[in-house]
C-alpha positions as CSV (number, residue, x, y, z in Angstrom):
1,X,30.1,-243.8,175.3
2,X,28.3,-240.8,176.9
3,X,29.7,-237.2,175.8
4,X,30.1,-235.5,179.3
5,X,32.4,-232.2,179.9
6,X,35.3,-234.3,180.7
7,X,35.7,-236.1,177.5
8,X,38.3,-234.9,174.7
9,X,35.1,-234.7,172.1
10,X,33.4,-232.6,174.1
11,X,36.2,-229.9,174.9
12,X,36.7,-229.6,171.3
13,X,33.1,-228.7,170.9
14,X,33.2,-226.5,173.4
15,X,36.4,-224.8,171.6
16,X,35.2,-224.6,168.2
17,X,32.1,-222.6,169.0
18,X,34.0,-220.6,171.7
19,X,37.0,-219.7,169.1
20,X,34.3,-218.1,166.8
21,X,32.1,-216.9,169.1
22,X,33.2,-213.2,168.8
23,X,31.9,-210.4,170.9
24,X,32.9,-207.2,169.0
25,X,31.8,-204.0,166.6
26,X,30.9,-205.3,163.3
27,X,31.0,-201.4,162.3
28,X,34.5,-201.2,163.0
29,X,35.6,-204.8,162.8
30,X,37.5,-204.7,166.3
31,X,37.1,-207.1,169.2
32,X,35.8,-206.2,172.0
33,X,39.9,-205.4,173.0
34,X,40.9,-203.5,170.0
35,X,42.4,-206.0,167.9
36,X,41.4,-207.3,164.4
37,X,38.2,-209.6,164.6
38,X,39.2,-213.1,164.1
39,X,37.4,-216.8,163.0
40,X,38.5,-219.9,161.8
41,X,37.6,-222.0,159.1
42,X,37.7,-225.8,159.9
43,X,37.7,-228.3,156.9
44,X,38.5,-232.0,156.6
45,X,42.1,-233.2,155.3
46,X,41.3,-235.2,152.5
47,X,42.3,-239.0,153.1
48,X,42.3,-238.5,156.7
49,X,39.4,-239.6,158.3
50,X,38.5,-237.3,162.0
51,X,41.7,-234.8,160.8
52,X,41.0,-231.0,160.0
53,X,42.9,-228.4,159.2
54,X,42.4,-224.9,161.1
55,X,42.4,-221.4,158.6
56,X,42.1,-218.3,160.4
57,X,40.7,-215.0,158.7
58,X,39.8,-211.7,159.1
59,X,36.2,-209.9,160.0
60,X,37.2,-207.5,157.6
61,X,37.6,-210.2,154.7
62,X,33.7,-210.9,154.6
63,X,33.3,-207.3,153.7
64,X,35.6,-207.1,151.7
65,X,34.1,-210.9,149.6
66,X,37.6,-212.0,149.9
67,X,37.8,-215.1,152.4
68,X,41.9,-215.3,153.6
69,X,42.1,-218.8,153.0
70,X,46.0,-219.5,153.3
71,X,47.0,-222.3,155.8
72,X,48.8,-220.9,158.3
73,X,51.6,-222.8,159.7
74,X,50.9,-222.4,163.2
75,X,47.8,-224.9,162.8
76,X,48.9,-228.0,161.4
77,X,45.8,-230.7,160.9
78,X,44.8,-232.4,163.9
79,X,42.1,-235.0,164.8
80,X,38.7,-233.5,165.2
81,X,38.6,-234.5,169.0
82,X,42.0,-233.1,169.9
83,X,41.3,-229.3,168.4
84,X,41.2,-227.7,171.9
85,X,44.4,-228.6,172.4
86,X,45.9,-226.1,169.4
87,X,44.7,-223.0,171.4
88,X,43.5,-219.9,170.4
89,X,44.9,-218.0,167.9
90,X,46.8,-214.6,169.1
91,X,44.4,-212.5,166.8
């Protein structure tokens, strides 16, 4: 089955690399609105095939070597093809 712009696999692509595609000042950390830079970490649920699990953290955690790496409760695992439907995160 072709992967066209219609098709849930590809709006998830499209999501994950626009989610932590960031424009911004690395200097200062901030978006390009003032707020907090944000990205997400994606990894697999074990012993669910196609499931992640979405962890957002800070910018300012890579400089400081400590990765935020809580789950959040506001992203509960979904399949892999269905992550555009989450949304973005407010940060």
């Amino acid at each position: 089955m072709p992967c066209g712009p219609r098709t849930n696999l590809y709006r998830s692509a499209a999501f994950l690399i626009d989610t932590n595609v960031v424009r911004g000042n690395t200097l200062t950390g901030r978006d390009w609105r003032g707020r907090e830079i944000q990205f997400s970490w994606w990894h697999r649920v074990e012993g669910s095939p196609g499931v992640v699990q979405r962890e957002p953290f800070a910018f300012s955690s890579l400089r400081e070597g400590a990765i935020d790496f809580n789950v959040y409760p506001d992203y509960g695992p979904c399949r892999i093809d269905k992550v555009h439907e989450q949304g973005r995160s407010n940060g």
